[in-house]
C-alpha positions as YAML, in Angstrom:
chain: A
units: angstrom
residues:
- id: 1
  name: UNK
  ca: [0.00, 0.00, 0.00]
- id: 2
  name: UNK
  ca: [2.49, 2.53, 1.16]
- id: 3
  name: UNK
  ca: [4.45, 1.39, -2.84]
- id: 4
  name: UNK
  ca: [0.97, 2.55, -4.26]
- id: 5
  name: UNK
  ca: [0.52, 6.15, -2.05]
- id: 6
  name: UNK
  ca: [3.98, 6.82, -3.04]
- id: 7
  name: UNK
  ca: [3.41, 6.58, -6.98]
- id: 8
  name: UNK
  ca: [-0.17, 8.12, -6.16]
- id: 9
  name: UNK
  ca: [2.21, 11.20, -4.71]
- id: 10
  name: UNK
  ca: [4.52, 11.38, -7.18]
- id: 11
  name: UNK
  ca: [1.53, 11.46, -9.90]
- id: 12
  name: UNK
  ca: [-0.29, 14.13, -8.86]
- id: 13
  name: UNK
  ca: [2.80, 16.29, -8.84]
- id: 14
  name: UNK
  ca: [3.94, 15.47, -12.76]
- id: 15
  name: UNK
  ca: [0.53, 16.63, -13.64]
- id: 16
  name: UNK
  ca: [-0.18, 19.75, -11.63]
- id: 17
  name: UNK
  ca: [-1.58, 22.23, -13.71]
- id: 18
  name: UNK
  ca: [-2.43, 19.58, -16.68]
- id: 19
  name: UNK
  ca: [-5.32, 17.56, -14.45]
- id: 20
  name: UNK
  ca: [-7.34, 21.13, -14.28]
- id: 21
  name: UNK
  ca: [-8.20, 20.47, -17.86]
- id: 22
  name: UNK
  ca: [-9.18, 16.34, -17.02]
- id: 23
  name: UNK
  ca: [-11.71, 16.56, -14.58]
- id: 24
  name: UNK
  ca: [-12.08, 12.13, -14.03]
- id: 25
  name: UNK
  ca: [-8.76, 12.07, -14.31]
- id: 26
  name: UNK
  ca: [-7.14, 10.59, -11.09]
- id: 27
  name: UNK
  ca: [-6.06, 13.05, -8.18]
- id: 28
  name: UNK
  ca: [-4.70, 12.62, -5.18]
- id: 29
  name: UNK
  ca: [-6.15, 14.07, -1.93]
- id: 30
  name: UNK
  ca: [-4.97, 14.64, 1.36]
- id: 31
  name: UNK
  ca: [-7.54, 13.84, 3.80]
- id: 32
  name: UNK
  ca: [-6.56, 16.65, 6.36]
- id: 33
  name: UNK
  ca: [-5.00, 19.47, 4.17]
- id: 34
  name: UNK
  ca: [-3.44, 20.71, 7.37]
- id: 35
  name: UNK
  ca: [-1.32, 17.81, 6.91]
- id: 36
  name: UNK
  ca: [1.23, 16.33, 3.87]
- id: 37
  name: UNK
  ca: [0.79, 13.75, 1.37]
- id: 38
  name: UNK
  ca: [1.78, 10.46, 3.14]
- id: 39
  name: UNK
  ca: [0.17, 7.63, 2.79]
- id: 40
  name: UNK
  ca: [-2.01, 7.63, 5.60]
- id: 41
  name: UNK
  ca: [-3.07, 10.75, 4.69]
- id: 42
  name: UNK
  ca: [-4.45, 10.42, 0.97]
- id: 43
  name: UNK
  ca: [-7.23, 9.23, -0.93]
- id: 44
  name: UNK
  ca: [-7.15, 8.74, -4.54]
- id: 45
  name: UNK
  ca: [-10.26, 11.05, -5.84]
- id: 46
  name: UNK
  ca: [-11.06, 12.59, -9.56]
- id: 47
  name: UNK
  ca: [-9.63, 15.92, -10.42]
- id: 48
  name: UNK
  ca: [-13.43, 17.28, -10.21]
- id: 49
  name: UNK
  ca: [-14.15, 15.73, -6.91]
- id: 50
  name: UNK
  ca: [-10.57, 17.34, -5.39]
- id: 51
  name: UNK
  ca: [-11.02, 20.95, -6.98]
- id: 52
  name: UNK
  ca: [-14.31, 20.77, -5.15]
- id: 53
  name: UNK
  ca: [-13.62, 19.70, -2.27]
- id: 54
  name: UNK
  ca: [-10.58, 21.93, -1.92]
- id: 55
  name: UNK
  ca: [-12.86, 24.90, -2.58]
- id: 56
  name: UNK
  ca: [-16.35, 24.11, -0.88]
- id: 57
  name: UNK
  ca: [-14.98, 20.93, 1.59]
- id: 58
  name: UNK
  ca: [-16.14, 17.44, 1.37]
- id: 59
  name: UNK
  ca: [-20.14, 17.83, 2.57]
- id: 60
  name: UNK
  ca: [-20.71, 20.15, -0.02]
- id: 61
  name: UNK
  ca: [-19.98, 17.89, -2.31]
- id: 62
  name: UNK
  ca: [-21.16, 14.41, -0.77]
- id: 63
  name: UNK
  ca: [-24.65, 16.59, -0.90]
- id: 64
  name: UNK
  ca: [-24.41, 17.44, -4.44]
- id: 65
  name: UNK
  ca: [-23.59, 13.70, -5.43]
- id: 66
  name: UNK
  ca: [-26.84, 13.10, -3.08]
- id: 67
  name: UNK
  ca: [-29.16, 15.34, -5.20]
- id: 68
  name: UNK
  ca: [-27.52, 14.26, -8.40]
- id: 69
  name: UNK
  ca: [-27.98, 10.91, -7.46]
- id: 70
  name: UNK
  ca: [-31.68, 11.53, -6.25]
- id: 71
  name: UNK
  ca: [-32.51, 13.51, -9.67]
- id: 72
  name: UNK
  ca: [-31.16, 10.93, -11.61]
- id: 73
  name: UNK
  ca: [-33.08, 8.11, -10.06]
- id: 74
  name: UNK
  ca: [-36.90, 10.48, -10.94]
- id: 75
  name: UNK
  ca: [-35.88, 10.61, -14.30]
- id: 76
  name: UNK
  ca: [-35.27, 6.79, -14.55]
- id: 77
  name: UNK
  ca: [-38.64, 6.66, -13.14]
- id: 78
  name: UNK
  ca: [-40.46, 8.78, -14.87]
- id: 79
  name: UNK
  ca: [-38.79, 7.58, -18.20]
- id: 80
  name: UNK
  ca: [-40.11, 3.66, -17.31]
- id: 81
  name: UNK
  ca: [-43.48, 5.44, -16.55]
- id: 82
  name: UNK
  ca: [-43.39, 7.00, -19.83]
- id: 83
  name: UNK
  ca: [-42.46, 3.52, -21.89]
- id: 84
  name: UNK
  ca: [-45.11, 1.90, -19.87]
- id: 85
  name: UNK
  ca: [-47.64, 4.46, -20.53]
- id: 86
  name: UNK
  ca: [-47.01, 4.52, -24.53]
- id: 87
  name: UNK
  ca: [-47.01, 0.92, -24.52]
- id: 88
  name: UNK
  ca: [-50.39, 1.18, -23.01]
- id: 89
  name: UNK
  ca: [-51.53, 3.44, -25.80]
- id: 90
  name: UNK
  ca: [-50.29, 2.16, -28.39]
- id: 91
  name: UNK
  ca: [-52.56, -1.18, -27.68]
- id: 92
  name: UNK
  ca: [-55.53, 1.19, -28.15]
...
């Protein structure tokens, strides 16, 4: 593990500056910022997910992935309500 936070470490420094433009690509993120990178300190996290939480903190975006989450699920369920209800109609 520690052979894995160490390339992990090394990563996300080659690519500072380049991962802004590749938000899934893979970031690393120290779990208390007051803190460095070592490995028991890091999670591996997109570039999207670490900008955020670096700007807003991690609830602010657990409760946007919520709501995203939540929205997403309606519109599956509306959109099965929908097939079900033109398949209804169209035996008319």
């Amino acid at each position: 593990m520690r052979e894995l936070a160490e390339v992990m470490i090394k990563a996300s420094k080659d690519t500072l500056g380049y991962s802004t433009k590749r938000p899934w690509m893979p970031s690393v993120d120290r779990i208390d910022s007051r803190l460095g990178y070592t490995p028991d300190n890091i999670r591996l996290v997109t570039v999207a997910a670490n900008l955020a939480m670096g700007t807003w903190g991690d609830e602010v975006l657990y409760k946007m992935a919520d709501a995203i989450c939540r929205n997403r699920q309606a519109q599956v369920q509306e959109n099965r309500r929908l097939v079900t209800l033109g398949v209804t109609l169209a035996k008319l």
